[in-house]
N, C-alpha and C positions, 0 to 999 in steps of 0.2 A: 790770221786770227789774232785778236789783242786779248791777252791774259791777263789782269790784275789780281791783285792777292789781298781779301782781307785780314792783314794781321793778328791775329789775337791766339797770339802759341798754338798748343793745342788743336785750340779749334778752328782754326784758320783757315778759306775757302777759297775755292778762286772762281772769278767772274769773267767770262766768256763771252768776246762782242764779235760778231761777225754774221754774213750771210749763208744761205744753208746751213745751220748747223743742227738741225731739225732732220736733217737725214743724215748725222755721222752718228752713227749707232755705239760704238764704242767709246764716245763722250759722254751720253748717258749712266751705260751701264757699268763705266769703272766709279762711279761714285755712289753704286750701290752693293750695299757689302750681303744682305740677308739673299729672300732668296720670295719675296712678294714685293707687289706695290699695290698702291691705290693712288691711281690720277684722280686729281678733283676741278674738274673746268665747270665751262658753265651754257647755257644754251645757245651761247653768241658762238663762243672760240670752236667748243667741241666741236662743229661741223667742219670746220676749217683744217682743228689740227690735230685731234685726238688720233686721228689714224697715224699720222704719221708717229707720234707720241710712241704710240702701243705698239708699231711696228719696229721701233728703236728696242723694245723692249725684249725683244725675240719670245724665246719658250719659256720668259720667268712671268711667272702667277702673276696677274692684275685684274684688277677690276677697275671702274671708272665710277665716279658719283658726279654727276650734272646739276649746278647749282640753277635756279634763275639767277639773272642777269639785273645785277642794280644795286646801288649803295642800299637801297632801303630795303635790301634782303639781309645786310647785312647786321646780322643780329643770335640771338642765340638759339631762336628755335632754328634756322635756316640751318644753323652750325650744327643742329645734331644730326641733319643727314648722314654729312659724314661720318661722325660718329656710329653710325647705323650703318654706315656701309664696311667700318673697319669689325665691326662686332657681327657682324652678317657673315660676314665671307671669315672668322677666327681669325684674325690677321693679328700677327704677335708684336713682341714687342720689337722684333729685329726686320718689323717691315718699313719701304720706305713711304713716304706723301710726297706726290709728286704735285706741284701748285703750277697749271696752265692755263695761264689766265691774266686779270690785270690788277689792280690794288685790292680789289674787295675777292676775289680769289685766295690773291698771297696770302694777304691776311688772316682770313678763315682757314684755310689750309694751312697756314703755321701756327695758328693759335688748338687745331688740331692735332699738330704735332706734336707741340710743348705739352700739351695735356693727355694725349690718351696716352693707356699705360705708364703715365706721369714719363711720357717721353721716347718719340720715334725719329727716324734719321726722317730729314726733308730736302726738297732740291724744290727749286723756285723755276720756273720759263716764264719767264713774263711778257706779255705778247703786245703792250700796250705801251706807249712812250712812257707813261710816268711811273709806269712799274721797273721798268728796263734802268731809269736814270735815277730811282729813289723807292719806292714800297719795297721791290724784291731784297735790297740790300741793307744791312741791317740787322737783321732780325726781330725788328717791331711787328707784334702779329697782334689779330684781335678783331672786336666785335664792337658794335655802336649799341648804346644804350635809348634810351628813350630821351634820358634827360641827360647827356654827353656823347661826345665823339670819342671813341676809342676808349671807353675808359673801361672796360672789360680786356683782359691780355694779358702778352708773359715777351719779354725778351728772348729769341729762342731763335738761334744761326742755322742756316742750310746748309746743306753739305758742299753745295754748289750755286751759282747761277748762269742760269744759261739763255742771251741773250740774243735772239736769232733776227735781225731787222731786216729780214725778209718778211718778218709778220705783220710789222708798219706797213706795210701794203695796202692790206685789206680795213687797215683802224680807218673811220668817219673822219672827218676833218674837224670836226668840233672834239673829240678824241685827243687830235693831234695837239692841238692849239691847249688844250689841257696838260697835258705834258710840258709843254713849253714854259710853263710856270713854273715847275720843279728845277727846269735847267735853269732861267733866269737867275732863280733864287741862291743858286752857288754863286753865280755872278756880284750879286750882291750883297752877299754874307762874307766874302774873304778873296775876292779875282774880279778887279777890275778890269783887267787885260782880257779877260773874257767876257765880261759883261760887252769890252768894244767892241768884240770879235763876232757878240747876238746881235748887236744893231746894225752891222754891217754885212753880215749872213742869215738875216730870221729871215728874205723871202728866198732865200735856198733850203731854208731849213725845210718851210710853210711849204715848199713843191715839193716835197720827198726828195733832195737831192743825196745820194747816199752817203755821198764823202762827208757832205756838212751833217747829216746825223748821227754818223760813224764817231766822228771827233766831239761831237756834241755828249752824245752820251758815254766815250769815254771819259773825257773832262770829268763830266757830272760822279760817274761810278769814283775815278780817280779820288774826286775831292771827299764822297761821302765815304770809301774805305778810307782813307785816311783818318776825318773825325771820327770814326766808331770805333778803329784801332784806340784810338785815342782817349777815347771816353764810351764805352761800350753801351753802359748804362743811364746816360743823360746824364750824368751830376754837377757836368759843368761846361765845357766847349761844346758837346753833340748839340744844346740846348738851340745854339743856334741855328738849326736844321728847322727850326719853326718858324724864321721870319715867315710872317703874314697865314701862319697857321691859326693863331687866337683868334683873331677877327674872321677868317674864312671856316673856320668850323663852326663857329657861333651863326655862319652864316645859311650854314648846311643843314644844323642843327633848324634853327628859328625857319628856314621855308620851307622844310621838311627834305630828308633825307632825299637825295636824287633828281630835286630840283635843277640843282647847280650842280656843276660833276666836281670832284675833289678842286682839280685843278683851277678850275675858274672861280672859285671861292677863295683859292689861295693867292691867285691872280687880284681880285677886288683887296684881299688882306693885306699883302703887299705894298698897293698902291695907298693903302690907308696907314700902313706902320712911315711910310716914307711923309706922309701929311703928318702926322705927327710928329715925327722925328723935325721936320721941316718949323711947325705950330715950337718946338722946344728950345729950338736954336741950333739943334745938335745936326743937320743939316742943311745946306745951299739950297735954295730957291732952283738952280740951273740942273743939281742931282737929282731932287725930288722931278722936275719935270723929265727929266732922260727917264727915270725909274716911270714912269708912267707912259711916256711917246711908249717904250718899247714892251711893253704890256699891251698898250691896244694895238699896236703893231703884230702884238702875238695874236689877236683877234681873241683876246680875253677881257673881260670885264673889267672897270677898272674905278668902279664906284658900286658904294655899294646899297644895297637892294632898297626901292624907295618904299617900301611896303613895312620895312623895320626899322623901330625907334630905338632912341640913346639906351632906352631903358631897359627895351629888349635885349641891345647887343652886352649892357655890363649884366645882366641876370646872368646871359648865355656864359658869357667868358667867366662869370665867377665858380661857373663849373666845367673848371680845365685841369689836365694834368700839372699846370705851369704853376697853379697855386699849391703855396708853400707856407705853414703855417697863420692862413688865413690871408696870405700875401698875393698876387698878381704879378707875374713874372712875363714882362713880354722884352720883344725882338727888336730893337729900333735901330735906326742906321745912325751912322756920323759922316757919312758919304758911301758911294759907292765902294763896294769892297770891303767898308770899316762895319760892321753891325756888331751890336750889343746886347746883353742881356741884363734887365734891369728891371729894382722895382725903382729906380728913384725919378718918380711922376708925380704929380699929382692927379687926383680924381680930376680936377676941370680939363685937364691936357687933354686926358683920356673921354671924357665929354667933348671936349670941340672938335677934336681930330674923328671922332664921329658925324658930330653934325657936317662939318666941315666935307664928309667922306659922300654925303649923300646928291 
């Protein structure tokens, strides 16, 4: 089993990658101190793995809340189930939320956590490539608004996460190929060496080969426990964890929640910060296309949506967390491995590297 550790004193957690670990039962329950839970999955995962979940649990109180299944649940009435299920059953302040599921799970379930009783312990399983390599770790939690992505939330760490890729099994391929975005995009914000290591492993990855996921999603956890030690609260290095986030939630946002799954919206963003960066000077013609061969190689999108205009995607993006005193703060590369965070653009850059995108 590979352990990593997110730093941050205190409250520091460790991150748990390997097969079966969904039936080592005493994994679980040493990272819970009270003496209830409530799991919160959702009508996809629950069949698959809540039994096993609840029987890790042994004789300590739980109860389960079953979400529907979909970015576009993701929002605030969805989120007072839970809430309703921890107020139902008297669950105190020293119970834990157990998050089984994949980004729109964690999310809820930790934005859950940070809130009720202004704050209970959490443990993340994320059962989904792009939760296991990036949503679970962190502790960015929250809910979608009507007229933003995520902009409902609280910062708020798990006690644990527990990363079992045995449950890559069962995720759809379109799933997979979602996730692959999230690894990419370490590749391309600061590991070159690994960006070489995706274009010359993405169809082991793309077949479930276990070794090449194992290392994959280590990598990934590796590089983002490091940036969150680092900068916990976004103020300055974490920021980079958004390449190709502005443009693909602007993307998620404008065709409606669950059209495009995270991933593939991050996928098409990506490939649009790299057209711009490309359109600024600020990278090679030869990066910009690798950054793109191995996007559609991941069977992700990699242009974005024809049905949305310039006008559409700067409304969408001027309501992002990145803006800063009325300012637009994006991700843009200077080669593979070099990304930046910058306002210094101008409006037409950010005009052509759209049209440019479609």
């Amino acid at each position: 089993m590979t352990t990593l550790t997110v730093d941050l004193g205190e409250r520091s957690y460790p991150i748990y990658i390997d097969t079966a670990l969904l039936g080592q039962n005493d994994l679980l329950k040493q990272h819970i101190s009270g003496n209830s839970a409530l799991i919160v999955s959702n009508e996809t995962v629950a069949p698959l793995y809540l039994e096993k979940v609840q029987s890790m649990l042994g004789g300590l109180k739980h109860e389960a809340v079953i979400l529907p299944d979909g970015e576009k649940y993701k929002n605030l009435e969805v989120l007072n189930q839970i809430y309703d299920g921890l107020l139902r059953n008297r669950f105190d302040r020293n119970t834990t939320i157990i998050a089984l599921g994949g980004g729109v799970v964690g999310d809820m379930a930790g934005f859950a956590a940070a809130s009720y009783q202004r704050g209970v312990h959490l443990l993340q399983i994320p059962t989904t490539l792009l939760s296991q390599v990036d949503s679970s770790v962190g502790g960015k939690t929250g809910v979608n608004h009507a007229l933003g992505k995520n902009m409902i939330g609280a910062f708020y760490q798990p006690k644990a996460v527990i990363a079992d890729t045995d449950t890559l099994d069962t995720l759809p391929d379109r799933e997979l190929s979602a996730g692959m975005a999230e690894i990419i995009k370490y590749g391309l914000i600061c590991n070159a060496d690994f960006f070489s290591w995706l274009e010359q492993n993405m169809p082991a990855l793309l077949a479930r080969d276990k070794k090449a996921l194992t290392y994959a999603i280590e990598v990934s956890c590796r590089t983002k426990a490091e940036v969150v030690a680092a900068d916990e609260r976004e103020s300055g290095k974490r920021a980079l964890l958004n390449l190709g986030h502005t443009f693909g939630h602007a993307i998620e946002n404008g065709l409606g929640y669950g059209q495009w799954l995270h991933g593939e919206a991050v996928g098409a963003g990506m490939c649009m910060a790299a057209i711009m960066s490309e359109h600024m000077g600020w990278m090679d013609k030869q990066d910009k296309e690798k950054t793109i061969r191995l996007i559609e190689q991941a069977k992700l999108p990699s242009k974005a949506p024809d049905s949305m205009t310039s006008e559409q995607f700067l409304k969408l993006m001027s309501v992002d967390k990145k803006v800063l005193d009325g300012v637009l703060r994006l991700v843009l590369m200077k080669g593979i491995g070099k990304s930046v965070v910058t306002d210094e653009y101008k409006a037409d850059d950010l005009r052509t590297a759209i049209k440019l995108s479609s």
